[in-house]
DRENTORKOL-3810 file (N, C-alpha, C; in nm, 4 decimals):
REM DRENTORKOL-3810
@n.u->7.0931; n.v->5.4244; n.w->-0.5236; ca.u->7.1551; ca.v->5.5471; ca.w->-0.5699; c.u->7.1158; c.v->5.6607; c.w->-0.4765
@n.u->7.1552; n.v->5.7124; n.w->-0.4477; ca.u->7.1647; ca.v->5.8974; ca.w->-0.3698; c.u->7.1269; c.v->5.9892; c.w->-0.4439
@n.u->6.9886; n.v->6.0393; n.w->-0.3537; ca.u->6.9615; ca.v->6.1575; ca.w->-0.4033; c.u->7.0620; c.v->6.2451; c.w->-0.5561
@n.u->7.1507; n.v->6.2612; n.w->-0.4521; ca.u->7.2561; ca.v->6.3177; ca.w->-0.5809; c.u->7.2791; c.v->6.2936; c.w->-0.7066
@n.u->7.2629; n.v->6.1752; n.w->-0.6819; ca.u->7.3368; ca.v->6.1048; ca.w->-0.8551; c.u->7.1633; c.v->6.0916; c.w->-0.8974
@n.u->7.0359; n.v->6.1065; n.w->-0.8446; ca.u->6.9636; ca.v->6.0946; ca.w->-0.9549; c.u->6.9083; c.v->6.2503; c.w->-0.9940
@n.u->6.9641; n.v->6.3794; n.w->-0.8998; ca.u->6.9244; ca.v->6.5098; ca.w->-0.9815; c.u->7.0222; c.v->6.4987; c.w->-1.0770
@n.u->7.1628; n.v->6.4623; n.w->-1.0825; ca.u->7.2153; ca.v->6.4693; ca.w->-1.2084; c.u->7.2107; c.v->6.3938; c.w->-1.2845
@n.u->7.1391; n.v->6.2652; n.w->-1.2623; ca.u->7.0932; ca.v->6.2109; ca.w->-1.3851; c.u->6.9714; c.v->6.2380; c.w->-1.4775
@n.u->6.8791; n.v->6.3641; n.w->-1.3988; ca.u->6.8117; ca.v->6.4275; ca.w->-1.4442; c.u->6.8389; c.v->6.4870; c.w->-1.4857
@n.u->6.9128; n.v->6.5718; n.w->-1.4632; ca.u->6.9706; ca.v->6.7216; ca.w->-1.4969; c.u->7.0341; c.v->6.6438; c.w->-1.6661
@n.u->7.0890; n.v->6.5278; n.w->-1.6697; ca.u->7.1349; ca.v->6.4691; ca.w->-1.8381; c.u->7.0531; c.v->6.4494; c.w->-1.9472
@n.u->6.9471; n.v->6.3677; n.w->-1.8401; ca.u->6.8379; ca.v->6.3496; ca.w->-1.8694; c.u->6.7514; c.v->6.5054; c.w->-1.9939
@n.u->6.7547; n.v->6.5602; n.w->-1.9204; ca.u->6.6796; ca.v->6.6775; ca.w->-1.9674; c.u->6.7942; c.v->6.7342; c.w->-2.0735
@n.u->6.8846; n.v->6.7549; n.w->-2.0780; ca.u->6.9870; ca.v->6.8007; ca.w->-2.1645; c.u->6.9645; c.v->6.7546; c.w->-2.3088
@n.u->6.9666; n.v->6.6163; n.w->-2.2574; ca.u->6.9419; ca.v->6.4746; ca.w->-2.4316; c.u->6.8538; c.v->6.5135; c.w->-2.4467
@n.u->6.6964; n.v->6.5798; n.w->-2.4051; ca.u->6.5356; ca.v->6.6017; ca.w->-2.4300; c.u->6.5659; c.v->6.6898; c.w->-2.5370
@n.u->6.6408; n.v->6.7935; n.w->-2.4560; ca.u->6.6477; ca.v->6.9383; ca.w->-2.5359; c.u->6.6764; c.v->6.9215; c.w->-2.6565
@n.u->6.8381; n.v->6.8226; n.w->-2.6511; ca.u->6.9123; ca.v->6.8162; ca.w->-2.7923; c.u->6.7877; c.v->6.7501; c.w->-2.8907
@n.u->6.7140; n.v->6.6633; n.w->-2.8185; ca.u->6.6067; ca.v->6.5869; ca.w->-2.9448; c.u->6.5358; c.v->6.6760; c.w->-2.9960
@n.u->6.4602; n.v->6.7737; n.w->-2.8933; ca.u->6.3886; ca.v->6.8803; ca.w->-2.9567; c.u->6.4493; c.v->6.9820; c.w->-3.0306
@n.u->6.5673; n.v->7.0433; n.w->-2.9885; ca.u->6.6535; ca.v->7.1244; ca.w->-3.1167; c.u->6.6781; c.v->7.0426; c.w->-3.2174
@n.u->6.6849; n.v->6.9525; n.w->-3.2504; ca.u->6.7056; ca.v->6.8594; ca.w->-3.3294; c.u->6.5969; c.v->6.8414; c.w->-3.4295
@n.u->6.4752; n.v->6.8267; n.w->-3.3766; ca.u->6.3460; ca.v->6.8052; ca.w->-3.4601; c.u->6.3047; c.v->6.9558; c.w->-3.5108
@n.u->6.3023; n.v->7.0856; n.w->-3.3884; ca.u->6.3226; ca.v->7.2015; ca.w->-3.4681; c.u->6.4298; c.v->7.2463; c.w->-3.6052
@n.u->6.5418; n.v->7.2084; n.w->-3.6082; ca.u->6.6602; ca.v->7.2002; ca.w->-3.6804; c.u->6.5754; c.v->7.1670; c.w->-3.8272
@n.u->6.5256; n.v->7.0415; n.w->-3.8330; ca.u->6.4676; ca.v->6.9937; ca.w->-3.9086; c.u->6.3641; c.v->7.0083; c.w->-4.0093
@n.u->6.2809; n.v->7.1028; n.w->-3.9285; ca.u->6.1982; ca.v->7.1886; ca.w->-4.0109; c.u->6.2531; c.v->7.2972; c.w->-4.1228
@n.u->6.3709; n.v->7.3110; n.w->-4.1103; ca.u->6.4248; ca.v->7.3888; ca.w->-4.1746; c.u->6.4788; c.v->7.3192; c.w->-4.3384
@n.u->6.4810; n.v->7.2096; n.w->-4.3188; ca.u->6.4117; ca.v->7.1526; ca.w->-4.4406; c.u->6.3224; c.v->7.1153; c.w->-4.5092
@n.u->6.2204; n.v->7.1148; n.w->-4.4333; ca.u->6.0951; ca.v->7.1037; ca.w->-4.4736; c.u->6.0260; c.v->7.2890; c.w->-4.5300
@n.u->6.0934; n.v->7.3754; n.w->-4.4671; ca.u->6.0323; ca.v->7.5273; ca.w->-4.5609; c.u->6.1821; c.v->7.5388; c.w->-4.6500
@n.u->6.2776; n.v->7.4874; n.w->-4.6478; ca.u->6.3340; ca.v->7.4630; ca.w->-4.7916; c.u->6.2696; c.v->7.4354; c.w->-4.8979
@n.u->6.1892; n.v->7.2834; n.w->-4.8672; ca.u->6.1298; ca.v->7.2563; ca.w->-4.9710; c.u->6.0316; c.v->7.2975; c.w->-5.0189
@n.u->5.9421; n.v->7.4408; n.w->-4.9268; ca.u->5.8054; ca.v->7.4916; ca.w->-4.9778; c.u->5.9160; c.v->7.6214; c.w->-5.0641
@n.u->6.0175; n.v->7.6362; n.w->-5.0216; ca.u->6.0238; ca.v->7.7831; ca.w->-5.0534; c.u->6.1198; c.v->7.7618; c.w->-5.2159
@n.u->6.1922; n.v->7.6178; n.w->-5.2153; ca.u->6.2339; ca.v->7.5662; ca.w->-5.3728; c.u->6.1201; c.v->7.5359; c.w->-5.5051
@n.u->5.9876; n.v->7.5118; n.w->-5.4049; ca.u->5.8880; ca.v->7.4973; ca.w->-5.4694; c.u->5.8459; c.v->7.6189; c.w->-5.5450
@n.u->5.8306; n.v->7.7086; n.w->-5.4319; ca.u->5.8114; ca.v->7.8688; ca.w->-5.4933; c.u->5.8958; c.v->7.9602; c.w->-5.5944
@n.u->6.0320; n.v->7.8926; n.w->-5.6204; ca.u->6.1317; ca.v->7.9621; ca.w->-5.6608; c.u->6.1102; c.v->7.9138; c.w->-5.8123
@n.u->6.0607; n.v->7.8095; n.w->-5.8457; ca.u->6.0644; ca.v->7.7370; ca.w->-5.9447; c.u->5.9141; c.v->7.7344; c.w->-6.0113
@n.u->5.8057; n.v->7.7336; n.w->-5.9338; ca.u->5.6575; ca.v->7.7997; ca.w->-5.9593; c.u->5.6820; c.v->7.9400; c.w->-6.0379
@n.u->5.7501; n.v->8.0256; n.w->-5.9898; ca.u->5.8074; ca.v->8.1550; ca.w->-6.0147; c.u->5.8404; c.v->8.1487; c.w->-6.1446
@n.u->5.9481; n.v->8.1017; n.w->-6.1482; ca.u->6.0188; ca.v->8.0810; ca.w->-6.2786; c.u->5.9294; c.v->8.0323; c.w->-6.3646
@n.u->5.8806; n.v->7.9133; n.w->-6.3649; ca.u->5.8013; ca.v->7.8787; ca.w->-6.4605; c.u->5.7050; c.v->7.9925; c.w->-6.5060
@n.u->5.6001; n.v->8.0481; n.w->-6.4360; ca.u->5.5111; ca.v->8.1743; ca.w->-6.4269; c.u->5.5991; c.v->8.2405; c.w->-6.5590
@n.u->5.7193; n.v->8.3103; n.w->-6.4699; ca.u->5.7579; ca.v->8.4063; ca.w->-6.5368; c.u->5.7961; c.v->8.3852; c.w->-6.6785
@n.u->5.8554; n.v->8.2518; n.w->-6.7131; ca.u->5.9154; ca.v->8.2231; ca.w->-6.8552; c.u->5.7944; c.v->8.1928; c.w->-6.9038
@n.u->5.6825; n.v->8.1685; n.w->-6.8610; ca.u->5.5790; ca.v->8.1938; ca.w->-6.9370; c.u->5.5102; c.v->8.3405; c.w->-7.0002
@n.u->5.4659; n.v->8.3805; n.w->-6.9471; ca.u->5.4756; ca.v->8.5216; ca.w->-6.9603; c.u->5.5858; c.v->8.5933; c.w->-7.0661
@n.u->5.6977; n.v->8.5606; n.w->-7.0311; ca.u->5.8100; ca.v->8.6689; ca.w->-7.1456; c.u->5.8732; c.v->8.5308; c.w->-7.1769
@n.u->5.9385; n.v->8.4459; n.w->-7.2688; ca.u->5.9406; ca.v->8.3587; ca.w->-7.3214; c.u->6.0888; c.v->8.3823; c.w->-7.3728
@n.u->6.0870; n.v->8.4884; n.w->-7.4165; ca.u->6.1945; ca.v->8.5618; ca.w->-7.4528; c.u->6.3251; c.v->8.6000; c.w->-7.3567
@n.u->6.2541; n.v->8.6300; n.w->-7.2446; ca.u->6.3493; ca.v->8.6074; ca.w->-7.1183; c.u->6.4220; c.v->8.5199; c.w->-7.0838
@n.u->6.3836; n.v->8.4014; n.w->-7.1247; ca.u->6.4068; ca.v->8.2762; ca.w->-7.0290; c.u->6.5693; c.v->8.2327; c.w->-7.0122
@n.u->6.6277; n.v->8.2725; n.w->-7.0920; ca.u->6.7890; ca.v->8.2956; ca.w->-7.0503; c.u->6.8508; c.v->8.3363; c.w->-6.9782
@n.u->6.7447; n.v->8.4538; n.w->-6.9045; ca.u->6.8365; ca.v->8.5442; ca.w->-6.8291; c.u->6.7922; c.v->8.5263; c.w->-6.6760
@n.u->6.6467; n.v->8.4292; n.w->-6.6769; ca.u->6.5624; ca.v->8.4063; ca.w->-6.5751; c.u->6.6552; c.v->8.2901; c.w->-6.5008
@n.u->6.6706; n.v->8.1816; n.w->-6.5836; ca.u->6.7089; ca.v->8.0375; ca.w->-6.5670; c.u->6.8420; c.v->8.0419; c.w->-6.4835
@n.u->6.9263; n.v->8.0956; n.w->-6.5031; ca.u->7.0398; ca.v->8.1180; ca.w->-6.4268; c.u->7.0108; c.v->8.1741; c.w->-6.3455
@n.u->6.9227; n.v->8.2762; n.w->-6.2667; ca.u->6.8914; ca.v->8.3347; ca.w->-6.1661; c.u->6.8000; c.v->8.2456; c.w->-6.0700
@n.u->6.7250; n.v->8.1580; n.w->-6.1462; ca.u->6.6415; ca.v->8.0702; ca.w->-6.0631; c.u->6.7657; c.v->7.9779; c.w->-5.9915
@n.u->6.8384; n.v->7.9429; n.w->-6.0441; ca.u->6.9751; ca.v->7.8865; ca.w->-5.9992; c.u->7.0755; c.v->7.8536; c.w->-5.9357
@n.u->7.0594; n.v->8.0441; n.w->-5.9094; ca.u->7.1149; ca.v->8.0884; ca.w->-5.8245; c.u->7.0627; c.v->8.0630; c.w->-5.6750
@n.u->6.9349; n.v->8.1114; n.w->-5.6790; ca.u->6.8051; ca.v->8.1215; ca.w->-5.5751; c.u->6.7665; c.v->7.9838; c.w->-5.4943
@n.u->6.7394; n.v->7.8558; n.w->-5.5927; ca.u->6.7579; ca.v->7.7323; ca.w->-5.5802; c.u->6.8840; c.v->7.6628; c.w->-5.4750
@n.u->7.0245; n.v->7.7292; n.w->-5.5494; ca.u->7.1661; ca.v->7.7370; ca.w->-5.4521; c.u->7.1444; c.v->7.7686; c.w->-5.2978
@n.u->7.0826; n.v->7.9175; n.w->-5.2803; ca.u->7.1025; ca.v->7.9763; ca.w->-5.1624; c.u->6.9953; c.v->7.9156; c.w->-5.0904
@n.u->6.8599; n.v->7.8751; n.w->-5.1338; ca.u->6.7776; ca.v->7.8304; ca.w->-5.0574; c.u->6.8235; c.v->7.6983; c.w->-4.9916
@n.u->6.9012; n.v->7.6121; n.w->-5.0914; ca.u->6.8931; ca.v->7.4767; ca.w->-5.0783; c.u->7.0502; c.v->7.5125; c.w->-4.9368
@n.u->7.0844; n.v->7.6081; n.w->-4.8941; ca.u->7.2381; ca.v->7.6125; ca.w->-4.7834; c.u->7.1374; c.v->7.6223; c.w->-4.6692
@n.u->7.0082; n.v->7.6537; n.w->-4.6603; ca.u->6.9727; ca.v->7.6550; ca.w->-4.5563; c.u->6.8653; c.v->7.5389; c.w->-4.5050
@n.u->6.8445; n.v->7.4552; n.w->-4.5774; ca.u->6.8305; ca.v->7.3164; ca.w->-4.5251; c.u->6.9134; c.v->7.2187; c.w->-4.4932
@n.u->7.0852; n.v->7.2472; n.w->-4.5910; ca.u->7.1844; ca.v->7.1991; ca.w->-4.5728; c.u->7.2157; c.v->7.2049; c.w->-4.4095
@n.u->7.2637; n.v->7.3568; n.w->-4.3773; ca.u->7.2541; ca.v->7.4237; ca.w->-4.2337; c.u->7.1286; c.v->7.3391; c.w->-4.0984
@n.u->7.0180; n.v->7.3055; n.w->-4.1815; ca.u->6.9999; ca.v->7.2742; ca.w->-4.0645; c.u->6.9685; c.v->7.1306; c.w->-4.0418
@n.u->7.0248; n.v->7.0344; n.w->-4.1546; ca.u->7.0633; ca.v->6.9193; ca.w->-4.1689; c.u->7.1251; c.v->6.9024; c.w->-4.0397
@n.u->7.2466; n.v->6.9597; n.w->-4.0852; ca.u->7.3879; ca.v->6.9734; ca.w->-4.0431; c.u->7.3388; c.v->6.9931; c.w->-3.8298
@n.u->7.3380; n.v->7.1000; n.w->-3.8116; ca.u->7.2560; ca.v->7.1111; ca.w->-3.6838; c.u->7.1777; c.v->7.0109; c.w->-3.6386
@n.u->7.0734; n.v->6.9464; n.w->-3.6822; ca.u->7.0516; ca.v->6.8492; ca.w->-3.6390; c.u->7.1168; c.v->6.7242; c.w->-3.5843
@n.u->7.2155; n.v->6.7035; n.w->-3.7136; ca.u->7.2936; ca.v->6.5623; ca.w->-3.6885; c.u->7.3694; c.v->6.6227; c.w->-3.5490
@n.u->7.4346; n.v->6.7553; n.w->-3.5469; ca.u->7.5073; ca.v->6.7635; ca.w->-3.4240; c.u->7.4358; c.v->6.7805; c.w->-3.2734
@n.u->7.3182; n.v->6.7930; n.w->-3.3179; ca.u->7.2233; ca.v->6.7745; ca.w->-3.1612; c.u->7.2127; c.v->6.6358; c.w->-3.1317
@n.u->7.1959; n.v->6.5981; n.w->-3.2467; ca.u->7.1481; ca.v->6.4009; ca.w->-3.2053; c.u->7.2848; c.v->6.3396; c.w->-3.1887
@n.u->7.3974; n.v->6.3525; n.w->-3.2121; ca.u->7.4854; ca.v->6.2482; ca.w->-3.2637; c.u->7.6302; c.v->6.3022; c.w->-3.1635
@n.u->7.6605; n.v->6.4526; n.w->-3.1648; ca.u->7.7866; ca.v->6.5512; ca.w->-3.1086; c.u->7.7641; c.v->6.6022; c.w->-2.9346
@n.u->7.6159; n.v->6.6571; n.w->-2.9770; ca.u->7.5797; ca.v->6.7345; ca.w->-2.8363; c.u->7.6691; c.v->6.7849; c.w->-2.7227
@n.u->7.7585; n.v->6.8551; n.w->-2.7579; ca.u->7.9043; ca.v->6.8890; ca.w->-2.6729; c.u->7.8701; c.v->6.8725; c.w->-2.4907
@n.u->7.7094; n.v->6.9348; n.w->-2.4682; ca.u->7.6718; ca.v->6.9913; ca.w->-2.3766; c.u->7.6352; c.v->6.8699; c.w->-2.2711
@n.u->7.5539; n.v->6.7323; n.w->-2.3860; ca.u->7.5600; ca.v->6.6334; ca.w->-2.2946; c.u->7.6425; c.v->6.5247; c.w->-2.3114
@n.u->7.7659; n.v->6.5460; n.w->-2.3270; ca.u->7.9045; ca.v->6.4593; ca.w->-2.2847; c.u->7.9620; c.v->6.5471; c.w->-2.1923
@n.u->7.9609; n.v->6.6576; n.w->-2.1816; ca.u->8.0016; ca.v->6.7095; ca.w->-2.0651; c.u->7.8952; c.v->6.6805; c.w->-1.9659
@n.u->7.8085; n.v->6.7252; n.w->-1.9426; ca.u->7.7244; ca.v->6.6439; ca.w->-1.8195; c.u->7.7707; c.v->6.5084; c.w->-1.8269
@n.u->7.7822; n.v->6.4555; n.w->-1.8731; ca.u->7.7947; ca.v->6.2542; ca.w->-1.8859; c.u->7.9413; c.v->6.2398; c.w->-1.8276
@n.u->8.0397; n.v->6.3297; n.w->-1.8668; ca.u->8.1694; ca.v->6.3232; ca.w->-1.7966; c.u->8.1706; c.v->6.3619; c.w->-1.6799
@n.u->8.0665; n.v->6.4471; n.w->-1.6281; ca.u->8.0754; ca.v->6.4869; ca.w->-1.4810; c.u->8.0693; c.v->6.4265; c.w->-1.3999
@n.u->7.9376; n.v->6.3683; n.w->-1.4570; ca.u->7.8775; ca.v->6.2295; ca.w->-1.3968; c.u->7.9787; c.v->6.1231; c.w->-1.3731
@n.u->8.0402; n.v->6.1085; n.w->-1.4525; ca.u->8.1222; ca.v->5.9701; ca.w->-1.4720; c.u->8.2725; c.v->6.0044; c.w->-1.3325
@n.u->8.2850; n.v->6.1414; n.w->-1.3607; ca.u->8.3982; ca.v->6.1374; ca.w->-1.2555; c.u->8.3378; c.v->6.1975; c.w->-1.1035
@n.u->8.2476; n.v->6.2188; n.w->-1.0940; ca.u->8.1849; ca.v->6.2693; ca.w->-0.9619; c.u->8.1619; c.v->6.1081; c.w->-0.9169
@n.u->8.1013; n.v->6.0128; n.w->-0.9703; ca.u->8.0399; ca.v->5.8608; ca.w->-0.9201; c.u->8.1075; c.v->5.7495; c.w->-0.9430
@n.u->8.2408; n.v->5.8276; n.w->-0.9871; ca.u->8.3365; ca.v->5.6946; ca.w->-1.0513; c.u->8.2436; c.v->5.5883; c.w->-1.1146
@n.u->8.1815; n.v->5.6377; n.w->-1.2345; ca.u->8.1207; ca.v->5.5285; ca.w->-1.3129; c.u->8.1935; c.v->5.5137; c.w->-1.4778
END
């Protein structure tokens, strides 16, 4: 192989690295989902303890909170799978490749 074709097989090389590591970052974002659903619901409990009397008006709001927290682990579900699986960035390198080396 020529010089050439192995900086750009580096240059792919490093692209797929990235996507793995945005990918595993992505990921964490479910993991403080789950500290911060923990907290939402610690909360609640706390609080319907405390006023008892409340707890009607609490429960649907925890609910709510639960909803919005849980879109942003969804979100970075979602991101992940498209770093590992879509990666727009390295099929275009991979097509370059493929028509620069006729491979």
């Amino acid at each position: 192989m020529s010089p050439d074709i192995n900086a750009f097989a580096e240059a792919l090389a490093s692209v797929l690295a990235a996507g793995q590591i945005g990918a595993g970052i992505a990921i964490l974002a479910t993991f403080f989902t789950a500290i911060g659903q923990g907290n939402i619901v610690a909360k609640t409990i706390e609080s319907t303890a405390r006023q008892p009397e409340a707890a009607g008006a609490i429960r649907p709001t925890m609910f709510i909170g639960l909803a919005m927290a849980e879109t942003g682990g969804i979100y970075g579900l979602v991101i992940a799978f498209v770093m590992l699986f879509v990666n727009p960035l390295g099929t275009w390198f991979f097509n370059q490749l493929a028509s620069k080396f006729g491979l």
